[in-house]
N, C-alpha and C positions, 0 to 999 in steps of 0.2 A: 698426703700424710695429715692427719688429724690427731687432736688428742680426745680422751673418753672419758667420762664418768668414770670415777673408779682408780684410775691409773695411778700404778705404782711410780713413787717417787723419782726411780732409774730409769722406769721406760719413758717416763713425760722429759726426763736430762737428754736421756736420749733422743728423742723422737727433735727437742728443742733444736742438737745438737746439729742432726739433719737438717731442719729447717732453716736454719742462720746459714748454714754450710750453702745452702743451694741459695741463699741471697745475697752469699757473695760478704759475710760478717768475717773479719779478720782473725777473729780470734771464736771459732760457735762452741766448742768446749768451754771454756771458761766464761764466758757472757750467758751461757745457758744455765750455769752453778750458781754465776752473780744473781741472776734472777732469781732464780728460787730458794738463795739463802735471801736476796731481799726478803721475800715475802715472810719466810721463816724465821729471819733475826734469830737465825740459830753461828752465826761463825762460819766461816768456808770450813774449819776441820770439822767440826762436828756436822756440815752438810754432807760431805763428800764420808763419814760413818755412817748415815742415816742412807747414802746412796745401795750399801750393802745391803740391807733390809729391806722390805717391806710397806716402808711408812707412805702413806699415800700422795701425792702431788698434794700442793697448797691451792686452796680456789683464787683464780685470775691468773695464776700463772700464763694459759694461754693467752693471754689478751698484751700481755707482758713481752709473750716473744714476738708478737704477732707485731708491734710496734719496733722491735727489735730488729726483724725481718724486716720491715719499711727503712731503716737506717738511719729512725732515731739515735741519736747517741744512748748508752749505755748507759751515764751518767748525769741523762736528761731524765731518767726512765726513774734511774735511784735519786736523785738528787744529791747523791756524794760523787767525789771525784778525791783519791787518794793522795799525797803529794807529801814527800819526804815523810817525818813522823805525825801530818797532819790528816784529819779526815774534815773537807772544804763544802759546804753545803754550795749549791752551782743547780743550773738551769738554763730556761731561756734566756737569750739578751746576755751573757756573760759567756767570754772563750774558756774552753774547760782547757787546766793546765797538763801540759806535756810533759812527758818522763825526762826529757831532755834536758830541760828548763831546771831538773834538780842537779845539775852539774853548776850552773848558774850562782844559781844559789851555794855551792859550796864553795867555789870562786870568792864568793864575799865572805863566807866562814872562817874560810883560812888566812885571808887576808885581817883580820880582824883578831884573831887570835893572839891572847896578852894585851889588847885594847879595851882599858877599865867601863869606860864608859862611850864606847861610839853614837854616834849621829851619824844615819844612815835612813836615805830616800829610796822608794822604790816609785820611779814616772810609769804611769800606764800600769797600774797595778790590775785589774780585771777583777778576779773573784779571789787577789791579797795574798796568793800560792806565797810569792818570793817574801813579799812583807813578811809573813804570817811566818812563815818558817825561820828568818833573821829573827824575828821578836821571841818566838820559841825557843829556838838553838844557843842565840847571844845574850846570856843575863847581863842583865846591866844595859842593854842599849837601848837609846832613842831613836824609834821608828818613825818615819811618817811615808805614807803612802797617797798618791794622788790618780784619779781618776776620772774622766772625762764622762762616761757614758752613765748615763740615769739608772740606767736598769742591772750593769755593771757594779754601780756605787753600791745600790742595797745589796744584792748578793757578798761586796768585800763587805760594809759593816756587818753583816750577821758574824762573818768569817772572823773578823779584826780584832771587834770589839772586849772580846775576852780576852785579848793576850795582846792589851795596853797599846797596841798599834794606834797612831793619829791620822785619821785620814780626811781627807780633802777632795772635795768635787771640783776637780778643777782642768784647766789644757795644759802639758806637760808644757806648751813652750813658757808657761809665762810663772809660771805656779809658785807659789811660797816666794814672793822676791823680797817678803821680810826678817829670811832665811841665808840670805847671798852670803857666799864666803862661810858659813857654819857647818858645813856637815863633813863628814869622814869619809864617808862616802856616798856614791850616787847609782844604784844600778836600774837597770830597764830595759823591757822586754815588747817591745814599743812594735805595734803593728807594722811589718816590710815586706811583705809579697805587692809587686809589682801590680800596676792593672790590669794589664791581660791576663796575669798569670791566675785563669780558676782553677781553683784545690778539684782533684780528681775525684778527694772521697768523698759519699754524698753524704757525710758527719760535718764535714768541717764544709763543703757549699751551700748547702741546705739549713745548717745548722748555728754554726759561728758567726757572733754577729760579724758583719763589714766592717765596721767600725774597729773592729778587734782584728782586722786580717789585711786589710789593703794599705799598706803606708803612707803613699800619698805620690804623685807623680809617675809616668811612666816606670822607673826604675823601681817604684816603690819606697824611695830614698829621703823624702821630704822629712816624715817625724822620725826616724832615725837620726837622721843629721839633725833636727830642732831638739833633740833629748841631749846628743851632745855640746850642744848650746848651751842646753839649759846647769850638763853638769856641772861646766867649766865656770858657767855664773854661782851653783850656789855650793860648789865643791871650795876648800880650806887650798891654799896653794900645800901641793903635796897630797891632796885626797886621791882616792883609789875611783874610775870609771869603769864600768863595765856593761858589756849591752850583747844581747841575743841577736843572734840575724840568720840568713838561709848562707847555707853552705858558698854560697855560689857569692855571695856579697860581701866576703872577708876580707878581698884583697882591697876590694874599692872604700869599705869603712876604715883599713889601716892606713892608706894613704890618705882619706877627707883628715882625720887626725892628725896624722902628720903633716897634713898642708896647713892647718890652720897655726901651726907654731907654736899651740896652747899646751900639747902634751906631750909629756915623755915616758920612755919604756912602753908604748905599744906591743902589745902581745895578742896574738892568734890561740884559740885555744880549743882544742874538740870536744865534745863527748863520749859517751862511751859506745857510740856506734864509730868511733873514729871521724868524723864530721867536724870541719869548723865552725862551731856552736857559736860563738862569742867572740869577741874583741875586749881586752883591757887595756886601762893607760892609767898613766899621772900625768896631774894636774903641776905643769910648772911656775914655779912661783912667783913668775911674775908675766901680763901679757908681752907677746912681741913688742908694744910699741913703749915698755915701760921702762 
């Protein structure tokens, strides 16, 4: 399959279509449409009306799917990646965020709802998905976001900076400790697949940084638990904790919380594949030994 000089707009969708299909792309209709409204900056409605016509392919197109077909990310390719009501400029060196992760973030929305003015951290913010959308959705709040990885950090400040996010290049375990006890809440999406465990798809093996995918210790359990450290330090006794994790690591994060003594109300929570997404808790107001 090739494409030609000349080709009409549908048969290059199509032909695109094919070609993602036989490489094994998860989704080759719609990744075939994302490309060539890229190039068009005409709107997915108004591409998929221009599909009925005549209008001719845009030049590069193939070279477009052709990277596409290699199993570049999609939103390496555009340099957007969609999330809640934000559109997130992302790349190399930054995890692009999951559809997942906006159940997440709604977890802090609703908890937060009729709170005038919250204080609210995102640890391990990446390319500022979770910040960026709390700073958007909650008027009135105080965001700060912190960040470890160099190449990560510029991609959140492009993201941040417009919508009054504070962010910090920093290690979630130790970060803002001139913050302790202030915030409302604390939530994080903190690298937790195990070491063995390599991502099957070649988007997220090939593509995501490490740094943004391996948690740390066999279990992949290290900065996970060090996030919930960190909440418990700069969470307000009675703040709201909340953290993303694999399905599979639900049971063992609601008991690390409840063995430490620091929080109450632990709760399991899925998303809308039915999966449990997340763990929340409060912070109780005083430590065990106080």
């Amino acid at each position: 399959m090739t494409f030609y000089p000349g080709q009409s707009l549908a048969d290059a969708v199509r032909e695109a279509t094919a070609i993602l299909t036989e490489a094994g792309v998860p989704t080759p209709r719609v990744d075939a449409e994302l490309l060539a409204e890229h190039l068009l900056g005409v709107g997915l409605g108004r591409l998929r009306a221009m599909l009925l016509g005549s209008d001719p392919a845009p030049e590069g197109y193939a070279d477009l799917v052709a990277e596409r077909a290699g199993r570049v990310p999609l939103q390496h390719i555009t340099s957007v990646a969609y999330f809640r009501y934000l559109e997130l400029r992302v790349g190399p060196g930054v995890f692009i965020p999951r559809p997942e992760t906006e159940s997440v973030v709604q977890l802090v929305i609703d908890h937060l709802a009729g709170m005038p003015h919250p204080k609210v951290v995102d640890l391990g913010t990446g390319s500022g998905a979770i910040a960026g959308s709390i700073a958007h959705e909650v008027p009135g709040a105080e965001v700060h976001a912190v960040e470890f990885s160099t190449f990560a950090h510029a991609w959140a400040a492009k993201n941040l900076e417009p919508l009054g996010v504070t962010l910090l290049q920093g290690d979630l375990r130790d970060a803002l400790p001139e913050h302790n006890g202030t915030f409302d809440v604390v939530v994080s999406n903190p690298p937790y697949i195990p070491a063995e465990a390599i991502p099957t798809e070649p988007e997220v093996a090939l593509h995501d940084p490490p740094e943004a995918l391996y948690g740390g210790g066999a279990d992949g359990m290290e900065l996970p638990t060090a996030a919930a450290a960190s909440a418990a330090r700069l969470l307000k006794p009675g703040g709201y904790f909340v953290m993303e994790h694999a399905e599979v690591q639900a049971a063992w994060i609601a008991g690390m919380l409840r063995g430490t003594g620091r929080w109450n109300d632990v709760t399991t929570h899925f998303d809308l594949n039915g999966k449990e997404r997340a763990t929340s808790a409060v912070l109780a107001s005083a430590a065990p030994d106080e």
